[in-house]
PyMOL Python script that loads the backbone (N, CA, C, O; Angstrom):
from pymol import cmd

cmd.read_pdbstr("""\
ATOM      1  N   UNK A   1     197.525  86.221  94.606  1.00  0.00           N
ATOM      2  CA  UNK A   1     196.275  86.534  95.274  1.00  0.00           C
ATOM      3  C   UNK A   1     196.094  85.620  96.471  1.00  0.00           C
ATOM      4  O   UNK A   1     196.603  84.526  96.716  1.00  0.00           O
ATOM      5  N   UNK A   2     195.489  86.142  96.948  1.00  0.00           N
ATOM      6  CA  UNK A   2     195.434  85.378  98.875  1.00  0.00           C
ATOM      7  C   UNK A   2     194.037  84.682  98.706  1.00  0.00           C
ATOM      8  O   UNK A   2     193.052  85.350  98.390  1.00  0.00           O
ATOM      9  N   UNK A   3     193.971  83.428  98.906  1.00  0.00           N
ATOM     10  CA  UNK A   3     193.024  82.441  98.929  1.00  0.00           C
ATOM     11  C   UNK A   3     192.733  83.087 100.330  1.00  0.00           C
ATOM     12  O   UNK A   3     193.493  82.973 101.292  1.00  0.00           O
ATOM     13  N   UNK A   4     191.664  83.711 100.336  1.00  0.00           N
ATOM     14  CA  UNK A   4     190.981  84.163 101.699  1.00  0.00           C
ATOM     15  C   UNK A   4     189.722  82.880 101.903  1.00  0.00           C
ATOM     16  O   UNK A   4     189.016  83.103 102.886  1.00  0.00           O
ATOM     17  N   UNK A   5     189.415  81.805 101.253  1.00  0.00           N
ATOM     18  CA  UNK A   5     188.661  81.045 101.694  1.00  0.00           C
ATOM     19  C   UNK A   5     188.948  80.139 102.741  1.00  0.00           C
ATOM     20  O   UNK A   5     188.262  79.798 103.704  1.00  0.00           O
ATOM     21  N   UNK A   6     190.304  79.747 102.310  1.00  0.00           N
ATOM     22  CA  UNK A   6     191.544  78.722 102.993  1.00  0.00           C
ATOM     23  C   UNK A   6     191.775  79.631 104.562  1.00  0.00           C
ATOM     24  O   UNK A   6     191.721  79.106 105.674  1.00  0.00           O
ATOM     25  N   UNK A   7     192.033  81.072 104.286  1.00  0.00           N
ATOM     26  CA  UNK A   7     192.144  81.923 105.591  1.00  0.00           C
ATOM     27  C   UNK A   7     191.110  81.854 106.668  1.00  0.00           C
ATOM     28  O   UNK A   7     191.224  82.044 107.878  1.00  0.00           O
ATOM     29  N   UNK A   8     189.788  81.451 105.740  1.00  0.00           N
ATOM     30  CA  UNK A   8     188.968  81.562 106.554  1.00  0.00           C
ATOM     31  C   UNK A   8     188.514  80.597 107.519  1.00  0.00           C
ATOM     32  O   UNK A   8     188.195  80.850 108.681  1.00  0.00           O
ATOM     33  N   UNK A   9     188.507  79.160 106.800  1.00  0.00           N
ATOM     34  CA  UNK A   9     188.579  78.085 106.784  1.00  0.00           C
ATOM     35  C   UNK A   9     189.749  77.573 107.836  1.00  0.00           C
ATOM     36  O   UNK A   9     189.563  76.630 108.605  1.00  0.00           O
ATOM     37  N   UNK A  10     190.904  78.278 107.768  1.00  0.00           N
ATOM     38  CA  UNK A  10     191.640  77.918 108.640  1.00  0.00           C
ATOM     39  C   UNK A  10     191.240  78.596 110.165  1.00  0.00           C
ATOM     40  O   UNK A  10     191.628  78.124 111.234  1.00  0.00           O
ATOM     41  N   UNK A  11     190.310  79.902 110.005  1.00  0.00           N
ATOM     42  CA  UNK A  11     189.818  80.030 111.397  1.00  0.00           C
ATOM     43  C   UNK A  11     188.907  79.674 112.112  1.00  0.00           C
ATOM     44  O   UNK A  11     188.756  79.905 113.312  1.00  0.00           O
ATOM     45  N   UNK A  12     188.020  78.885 111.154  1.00  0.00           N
ATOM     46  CA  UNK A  12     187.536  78.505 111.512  1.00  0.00           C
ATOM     47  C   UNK A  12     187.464  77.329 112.519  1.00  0.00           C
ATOM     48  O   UNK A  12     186.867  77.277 113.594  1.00  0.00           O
ATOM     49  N   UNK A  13     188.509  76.055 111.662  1.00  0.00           N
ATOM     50  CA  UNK A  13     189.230  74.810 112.816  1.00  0.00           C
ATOM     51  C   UNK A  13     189.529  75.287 113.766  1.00  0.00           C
ATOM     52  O   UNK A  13     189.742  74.506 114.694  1.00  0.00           O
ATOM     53  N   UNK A  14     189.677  76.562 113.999  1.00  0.00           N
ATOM     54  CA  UNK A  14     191.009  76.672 114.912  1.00  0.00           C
ATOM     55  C   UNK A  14     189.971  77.692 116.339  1.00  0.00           C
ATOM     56  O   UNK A  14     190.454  78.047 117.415  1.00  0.00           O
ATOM     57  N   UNK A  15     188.352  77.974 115.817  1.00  0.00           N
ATOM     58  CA  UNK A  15     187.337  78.280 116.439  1.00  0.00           C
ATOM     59  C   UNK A  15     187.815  80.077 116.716  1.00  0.00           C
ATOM     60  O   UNK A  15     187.442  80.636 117.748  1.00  0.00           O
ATOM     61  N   UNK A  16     188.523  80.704 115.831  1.00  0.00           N
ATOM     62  CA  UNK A  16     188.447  82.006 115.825  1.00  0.00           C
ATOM     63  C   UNK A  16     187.993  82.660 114.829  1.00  0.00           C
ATOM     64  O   UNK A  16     187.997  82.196 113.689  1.00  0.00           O
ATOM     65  N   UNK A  17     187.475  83.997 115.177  1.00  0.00           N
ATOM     66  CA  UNK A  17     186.715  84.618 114.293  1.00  0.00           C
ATOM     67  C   UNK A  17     187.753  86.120 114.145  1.00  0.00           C
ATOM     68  O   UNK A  17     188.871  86.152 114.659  1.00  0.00           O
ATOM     69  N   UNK A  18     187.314  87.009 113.561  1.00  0.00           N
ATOM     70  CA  UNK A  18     187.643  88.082 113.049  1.00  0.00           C
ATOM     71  C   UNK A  18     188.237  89.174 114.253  1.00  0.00           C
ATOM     72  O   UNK A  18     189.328  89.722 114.405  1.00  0.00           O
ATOM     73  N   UNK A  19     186.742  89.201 115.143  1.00  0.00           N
ATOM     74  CA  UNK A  19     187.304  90.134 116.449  1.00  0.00           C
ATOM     75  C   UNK A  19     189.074  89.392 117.329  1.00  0.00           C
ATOM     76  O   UNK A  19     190.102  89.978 117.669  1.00  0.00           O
ATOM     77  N   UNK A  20     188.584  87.632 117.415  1.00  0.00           N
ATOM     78  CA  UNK A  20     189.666  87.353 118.078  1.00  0.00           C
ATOM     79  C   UNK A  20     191.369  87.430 117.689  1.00  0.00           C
ATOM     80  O   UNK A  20     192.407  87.591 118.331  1.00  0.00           O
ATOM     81  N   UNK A  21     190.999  87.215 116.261  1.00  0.00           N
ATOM     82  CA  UNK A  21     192.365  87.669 115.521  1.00  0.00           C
ATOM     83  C   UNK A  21     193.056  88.545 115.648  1.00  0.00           C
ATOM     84  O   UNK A  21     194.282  88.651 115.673  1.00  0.00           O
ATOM     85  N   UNK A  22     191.731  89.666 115.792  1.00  0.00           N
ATOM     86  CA  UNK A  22     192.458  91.263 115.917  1.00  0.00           C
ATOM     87  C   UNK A  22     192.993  91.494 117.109  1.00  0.00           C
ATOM     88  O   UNK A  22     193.683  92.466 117.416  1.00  0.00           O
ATOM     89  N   UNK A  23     192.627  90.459 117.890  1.00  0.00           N
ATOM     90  CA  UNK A  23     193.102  90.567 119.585  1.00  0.00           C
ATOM     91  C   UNK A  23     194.280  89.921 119.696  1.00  0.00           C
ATOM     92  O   UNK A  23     195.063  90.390 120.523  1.00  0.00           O
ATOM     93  N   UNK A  24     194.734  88.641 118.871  1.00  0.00           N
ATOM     94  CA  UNK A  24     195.877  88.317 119.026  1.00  0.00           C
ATOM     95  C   UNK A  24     196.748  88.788 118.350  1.00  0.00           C
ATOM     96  O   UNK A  24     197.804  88.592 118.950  1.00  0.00           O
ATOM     97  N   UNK A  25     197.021  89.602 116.903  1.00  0.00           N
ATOM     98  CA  UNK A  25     197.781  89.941 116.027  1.00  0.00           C
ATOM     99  C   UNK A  25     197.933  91.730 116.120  1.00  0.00           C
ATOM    100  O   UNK A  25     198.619  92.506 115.455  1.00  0.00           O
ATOM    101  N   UNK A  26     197.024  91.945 117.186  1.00  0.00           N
ATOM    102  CA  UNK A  26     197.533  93.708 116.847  1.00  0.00           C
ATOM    103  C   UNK A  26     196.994  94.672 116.387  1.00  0.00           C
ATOM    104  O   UNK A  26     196.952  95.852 116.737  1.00  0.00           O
ATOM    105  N   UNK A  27     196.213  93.648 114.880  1.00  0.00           N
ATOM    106  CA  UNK A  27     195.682  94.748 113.771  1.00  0.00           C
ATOM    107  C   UNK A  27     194.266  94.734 113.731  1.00  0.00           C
ATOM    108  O   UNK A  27     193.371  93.900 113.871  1.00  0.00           O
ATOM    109  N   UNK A  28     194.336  95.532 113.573  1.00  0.00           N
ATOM    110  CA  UNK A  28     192.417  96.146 114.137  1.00  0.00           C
ATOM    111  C   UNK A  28     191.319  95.580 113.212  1.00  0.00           C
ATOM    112  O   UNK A  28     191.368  95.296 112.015  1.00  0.00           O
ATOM    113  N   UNK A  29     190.532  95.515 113.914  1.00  0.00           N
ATOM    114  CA  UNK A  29     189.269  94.774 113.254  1.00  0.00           C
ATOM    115  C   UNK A  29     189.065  95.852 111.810  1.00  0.00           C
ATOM    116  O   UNK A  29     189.228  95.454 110.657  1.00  0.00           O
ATOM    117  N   UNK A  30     188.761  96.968 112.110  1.00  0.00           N
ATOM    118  CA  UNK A  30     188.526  97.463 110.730  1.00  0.00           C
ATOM    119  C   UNK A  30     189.332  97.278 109.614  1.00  0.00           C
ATOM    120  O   UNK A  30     188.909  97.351 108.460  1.00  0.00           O
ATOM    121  N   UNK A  31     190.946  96.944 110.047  1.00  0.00           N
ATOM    122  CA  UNK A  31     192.225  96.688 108.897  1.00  0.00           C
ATOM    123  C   UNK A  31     191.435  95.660 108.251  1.00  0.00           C
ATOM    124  O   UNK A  31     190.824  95.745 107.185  1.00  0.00           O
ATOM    125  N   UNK A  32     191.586  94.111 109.497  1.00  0.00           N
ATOM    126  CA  UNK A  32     191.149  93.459 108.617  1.00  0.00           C
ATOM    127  C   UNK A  32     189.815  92.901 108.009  1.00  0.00           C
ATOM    128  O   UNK A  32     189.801  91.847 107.374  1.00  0.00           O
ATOM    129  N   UNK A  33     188.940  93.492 108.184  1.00  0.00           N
ATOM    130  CA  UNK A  33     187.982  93.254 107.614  1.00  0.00           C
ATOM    131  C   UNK A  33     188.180  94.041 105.954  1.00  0.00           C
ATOM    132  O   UNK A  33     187.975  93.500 104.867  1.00  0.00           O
ATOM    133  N   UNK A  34     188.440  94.850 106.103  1.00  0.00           N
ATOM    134  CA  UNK A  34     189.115  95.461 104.599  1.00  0.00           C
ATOM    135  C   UNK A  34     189.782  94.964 104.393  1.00  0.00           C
ATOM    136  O   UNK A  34     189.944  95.125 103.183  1.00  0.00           O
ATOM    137  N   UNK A  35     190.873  93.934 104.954  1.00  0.00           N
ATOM    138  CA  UNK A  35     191.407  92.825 104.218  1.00  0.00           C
ATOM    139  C   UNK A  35     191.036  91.934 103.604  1.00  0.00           C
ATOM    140  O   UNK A  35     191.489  91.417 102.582  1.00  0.00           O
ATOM    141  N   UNK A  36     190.199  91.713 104.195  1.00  0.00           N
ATOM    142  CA  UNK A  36     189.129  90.080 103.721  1.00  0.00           C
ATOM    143  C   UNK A  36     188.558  90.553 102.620  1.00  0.00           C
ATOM    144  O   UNK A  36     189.283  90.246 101.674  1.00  0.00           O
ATOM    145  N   UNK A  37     187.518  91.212 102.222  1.00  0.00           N
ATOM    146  CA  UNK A  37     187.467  91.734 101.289  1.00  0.00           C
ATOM    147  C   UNK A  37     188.153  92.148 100.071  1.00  0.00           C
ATOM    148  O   UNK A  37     187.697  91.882  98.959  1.00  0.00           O
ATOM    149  N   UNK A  38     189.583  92.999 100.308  1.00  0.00           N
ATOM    150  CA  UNK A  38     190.145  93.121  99.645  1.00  0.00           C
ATOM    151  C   UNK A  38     191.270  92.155  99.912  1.00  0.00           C
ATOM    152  O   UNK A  38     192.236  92.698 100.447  1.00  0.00           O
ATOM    153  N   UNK A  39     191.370  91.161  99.733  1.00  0.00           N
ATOM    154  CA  UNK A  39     192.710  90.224 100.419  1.00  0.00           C
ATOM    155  C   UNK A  39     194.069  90.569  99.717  1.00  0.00           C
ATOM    156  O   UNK A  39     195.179  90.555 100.248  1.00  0.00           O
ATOM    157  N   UNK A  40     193.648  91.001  97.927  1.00  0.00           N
ATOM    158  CA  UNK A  40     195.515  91.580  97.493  1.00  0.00           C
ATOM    159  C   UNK A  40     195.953  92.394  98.151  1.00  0.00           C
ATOM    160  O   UNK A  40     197.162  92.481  97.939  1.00  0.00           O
ATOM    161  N   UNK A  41     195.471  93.361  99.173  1.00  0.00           N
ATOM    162  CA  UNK A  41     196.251  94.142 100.304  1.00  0.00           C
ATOM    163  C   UNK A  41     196.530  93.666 101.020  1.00  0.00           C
ATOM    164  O   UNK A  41     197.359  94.388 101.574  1.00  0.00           O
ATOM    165  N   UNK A  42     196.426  92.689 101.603  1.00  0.00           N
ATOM    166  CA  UNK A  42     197.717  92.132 102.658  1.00  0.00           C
ATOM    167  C   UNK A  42     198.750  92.100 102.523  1.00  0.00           C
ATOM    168  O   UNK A  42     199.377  91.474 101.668  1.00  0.00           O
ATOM    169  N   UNK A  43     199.235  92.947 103.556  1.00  0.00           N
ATOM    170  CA  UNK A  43     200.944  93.130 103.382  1.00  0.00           C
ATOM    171  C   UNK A  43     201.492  92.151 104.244  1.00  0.00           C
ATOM    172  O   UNK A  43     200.823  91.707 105.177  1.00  0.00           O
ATOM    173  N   UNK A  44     202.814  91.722 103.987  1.00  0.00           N
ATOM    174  CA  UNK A  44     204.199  90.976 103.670  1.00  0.00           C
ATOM    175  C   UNK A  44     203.895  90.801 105.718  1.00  0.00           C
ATOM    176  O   UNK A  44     203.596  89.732 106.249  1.00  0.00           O
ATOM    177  N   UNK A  45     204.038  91.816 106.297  1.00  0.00           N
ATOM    178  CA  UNK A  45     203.785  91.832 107.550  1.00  0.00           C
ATOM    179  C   UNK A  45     202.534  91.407 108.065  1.00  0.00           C
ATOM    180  O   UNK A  45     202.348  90.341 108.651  1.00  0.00           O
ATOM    181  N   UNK A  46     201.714  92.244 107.836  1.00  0.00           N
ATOM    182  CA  UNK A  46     200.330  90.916 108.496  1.00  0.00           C
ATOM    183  C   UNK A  46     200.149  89.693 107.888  1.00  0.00           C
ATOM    184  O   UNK A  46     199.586  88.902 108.645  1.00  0.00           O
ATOM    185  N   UNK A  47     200.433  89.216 106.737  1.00  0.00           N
ATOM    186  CA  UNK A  47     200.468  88.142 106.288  1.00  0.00           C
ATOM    187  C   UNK A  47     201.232  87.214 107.805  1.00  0.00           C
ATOM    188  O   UNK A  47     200.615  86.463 108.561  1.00  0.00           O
ATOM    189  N   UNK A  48     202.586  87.554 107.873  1.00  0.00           N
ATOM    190  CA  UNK A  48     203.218  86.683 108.388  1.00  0.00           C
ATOM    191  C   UNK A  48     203.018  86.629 109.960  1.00  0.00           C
ATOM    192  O   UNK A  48     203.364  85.678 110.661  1.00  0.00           O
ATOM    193  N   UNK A  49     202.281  88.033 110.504  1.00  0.00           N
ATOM    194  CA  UNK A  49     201.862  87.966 112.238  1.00  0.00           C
ATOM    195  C   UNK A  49     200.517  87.112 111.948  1.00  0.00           C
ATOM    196  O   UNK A  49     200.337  86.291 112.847  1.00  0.00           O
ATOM    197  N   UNK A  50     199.529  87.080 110.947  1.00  0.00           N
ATOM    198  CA  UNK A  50     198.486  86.257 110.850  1.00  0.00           C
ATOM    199  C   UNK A  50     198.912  84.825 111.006  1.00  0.00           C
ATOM    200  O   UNK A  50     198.375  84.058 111.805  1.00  0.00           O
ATOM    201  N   UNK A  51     200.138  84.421 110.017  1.00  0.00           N
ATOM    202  CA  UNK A  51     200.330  83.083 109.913  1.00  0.00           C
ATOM    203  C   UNK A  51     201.514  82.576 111.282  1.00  0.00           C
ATOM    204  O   UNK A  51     202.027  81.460 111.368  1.00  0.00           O
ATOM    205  N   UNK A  52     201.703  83.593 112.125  1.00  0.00           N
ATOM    206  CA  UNK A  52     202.486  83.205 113.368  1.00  0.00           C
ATOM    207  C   UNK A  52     201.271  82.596 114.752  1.00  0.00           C
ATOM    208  O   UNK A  52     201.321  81.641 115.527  1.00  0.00           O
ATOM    209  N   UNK A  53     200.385  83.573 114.558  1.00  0.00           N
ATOM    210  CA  UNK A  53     199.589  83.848 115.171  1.00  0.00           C
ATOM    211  C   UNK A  53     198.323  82.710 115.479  1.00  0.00           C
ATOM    212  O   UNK A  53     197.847  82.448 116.583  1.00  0.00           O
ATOM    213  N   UNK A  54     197.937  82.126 114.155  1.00  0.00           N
ATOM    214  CA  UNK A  54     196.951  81.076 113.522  1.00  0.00           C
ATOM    215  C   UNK A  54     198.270  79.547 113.571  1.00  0.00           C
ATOM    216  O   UNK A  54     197.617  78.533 113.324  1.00  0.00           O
ATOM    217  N   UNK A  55     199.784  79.178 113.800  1.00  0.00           N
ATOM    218  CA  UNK A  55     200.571  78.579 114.114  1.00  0.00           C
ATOM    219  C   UNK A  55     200.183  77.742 112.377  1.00  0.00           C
ATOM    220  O   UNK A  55     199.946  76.540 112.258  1.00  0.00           O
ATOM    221  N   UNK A  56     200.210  78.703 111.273  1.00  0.00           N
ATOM    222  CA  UNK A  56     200.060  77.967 109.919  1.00  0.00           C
ATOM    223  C   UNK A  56     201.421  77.146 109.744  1.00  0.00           C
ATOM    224  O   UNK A  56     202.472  77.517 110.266  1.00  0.00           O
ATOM    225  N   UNK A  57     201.303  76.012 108.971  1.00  0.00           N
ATOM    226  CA  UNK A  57     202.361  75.195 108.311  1.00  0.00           C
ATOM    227  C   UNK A  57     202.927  76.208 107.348  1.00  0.00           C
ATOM    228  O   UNK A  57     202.287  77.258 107.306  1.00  0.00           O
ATOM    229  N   UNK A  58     204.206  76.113 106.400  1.00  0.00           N
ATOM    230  CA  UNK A  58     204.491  76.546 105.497  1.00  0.00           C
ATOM    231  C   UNK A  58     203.695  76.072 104.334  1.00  0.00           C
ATOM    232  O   UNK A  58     202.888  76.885 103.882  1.00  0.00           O
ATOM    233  N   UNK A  59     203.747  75.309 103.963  1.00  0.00           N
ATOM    234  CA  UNK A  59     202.845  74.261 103.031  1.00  0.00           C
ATOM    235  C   UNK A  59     201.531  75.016 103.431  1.00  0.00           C
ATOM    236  O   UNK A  59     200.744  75.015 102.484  1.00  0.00           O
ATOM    237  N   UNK A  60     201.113  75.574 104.394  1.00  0.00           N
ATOM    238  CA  UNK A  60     199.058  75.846 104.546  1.00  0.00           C
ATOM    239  C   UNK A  60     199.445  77.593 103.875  1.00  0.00           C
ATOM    240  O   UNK A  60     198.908  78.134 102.909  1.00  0.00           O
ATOM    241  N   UNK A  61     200.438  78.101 104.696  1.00  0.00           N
ATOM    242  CA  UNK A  61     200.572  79.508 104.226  1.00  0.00           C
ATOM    243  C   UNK A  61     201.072  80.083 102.881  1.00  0.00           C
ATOM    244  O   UNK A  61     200.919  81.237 102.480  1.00  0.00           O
ATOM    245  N   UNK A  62     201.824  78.857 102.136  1.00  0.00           N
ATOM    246  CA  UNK A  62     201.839  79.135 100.934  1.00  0.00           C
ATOM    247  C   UNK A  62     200.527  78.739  99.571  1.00  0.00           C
ATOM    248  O   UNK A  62     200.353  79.267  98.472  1.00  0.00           O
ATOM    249  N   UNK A  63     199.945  77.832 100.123  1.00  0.00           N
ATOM    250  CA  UNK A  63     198.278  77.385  99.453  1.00  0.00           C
ATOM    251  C   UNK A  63     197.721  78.752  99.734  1.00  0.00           C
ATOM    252  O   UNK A  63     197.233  79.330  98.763  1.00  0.00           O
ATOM    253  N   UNK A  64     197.707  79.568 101.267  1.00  0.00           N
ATOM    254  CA  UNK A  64     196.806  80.887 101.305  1.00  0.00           C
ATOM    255  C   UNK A  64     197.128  81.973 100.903  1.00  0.00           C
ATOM    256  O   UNK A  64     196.426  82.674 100.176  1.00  0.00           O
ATOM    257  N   UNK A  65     198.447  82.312 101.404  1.00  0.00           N
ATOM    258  CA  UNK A  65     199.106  83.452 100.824  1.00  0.00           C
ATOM    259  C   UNK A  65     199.520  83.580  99.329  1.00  0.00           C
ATOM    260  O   UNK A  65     199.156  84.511  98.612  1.00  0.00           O
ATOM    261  N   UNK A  66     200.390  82.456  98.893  1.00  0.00           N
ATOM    262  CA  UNK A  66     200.555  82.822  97.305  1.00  0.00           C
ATOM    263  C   UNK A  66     199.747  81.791  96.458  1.00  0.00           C
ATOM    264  O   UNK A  66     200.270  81.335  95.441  1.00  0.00           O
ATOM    265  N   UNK A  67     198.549  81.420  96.814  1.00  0.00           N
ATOM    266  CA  UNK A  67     197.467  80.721  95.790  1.00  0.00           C
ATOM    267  C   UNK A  67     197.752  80.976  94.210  1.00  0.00           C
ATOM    268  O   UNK A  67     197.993  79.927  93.612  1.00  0.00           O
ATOM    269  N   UNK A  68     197.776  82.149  93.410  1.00  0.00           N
ATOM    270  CA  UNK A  68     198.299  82.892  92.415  1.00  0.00           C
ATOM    271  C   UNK A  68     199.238  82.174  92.080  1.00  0.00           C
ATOM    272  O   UNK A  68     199.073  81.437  91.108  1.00  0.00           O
ATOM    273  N   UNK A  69     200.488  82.177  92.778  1.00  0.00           N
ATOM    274  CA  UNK A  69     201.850  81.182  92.252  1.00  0.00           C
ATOM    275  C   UNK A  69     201.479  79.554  92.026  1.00  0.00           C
ATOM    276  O   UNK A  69     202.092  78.848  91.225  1.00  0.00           O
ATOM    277  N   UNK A  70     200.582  79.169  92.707  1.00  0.00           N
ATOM    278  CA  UNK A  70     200.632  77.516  92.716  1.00  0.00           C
ATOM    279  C   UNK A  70     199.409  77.410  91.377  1.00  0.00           C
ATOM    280  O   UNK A  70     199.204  76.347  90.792  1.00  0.00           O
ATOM    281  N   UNK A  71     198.842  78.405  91.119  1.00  0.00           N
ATOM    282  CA  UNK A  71     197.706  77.792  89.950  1.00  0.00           C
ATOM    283  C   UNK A  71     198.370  77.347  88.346  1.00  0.00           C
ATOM    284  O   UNK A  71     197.625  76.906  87.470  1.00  0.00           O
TER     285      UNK A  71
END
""", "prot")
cmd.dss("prot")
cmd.show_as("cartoon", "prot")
cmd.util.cbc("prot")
cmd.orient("prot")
């Protein structure tokens, strides 16, 4: 399960919000806002243009993305 708090949290430092994401990664505000919400739908691909995009550590993207595995 995707720690979407940590996701959020990480856009926050980083002073982006939802619209700007969708401007740098491609995927449309409506995707992800139904992501956030539903965060087990994030696929394998936006996962990883999100975490290219936001310049995540491995270590930050595995705390967000596979939270589930580390508990």
């Amino acid at each position: 399960m995707v720690n979407i708090n940590k996701l959020r949290a990480t856009m926050v430092e980083q002073g982006i919000n939802v619209d700007c994401l969708s401007e740098k990664t491609g995927i449309s505000k409506d995707r992800l806002y139904r992501r956030f919400k539903s965060p087990e739908e994030i696929t394998i691909e936006e996962a990883d243009t999100i975490i290219k995009e936001l310049k995540i550590t491995n270590e930050g993207a595995i705390s967000i993305f596979f939270a589930q595995l580390l508990a």
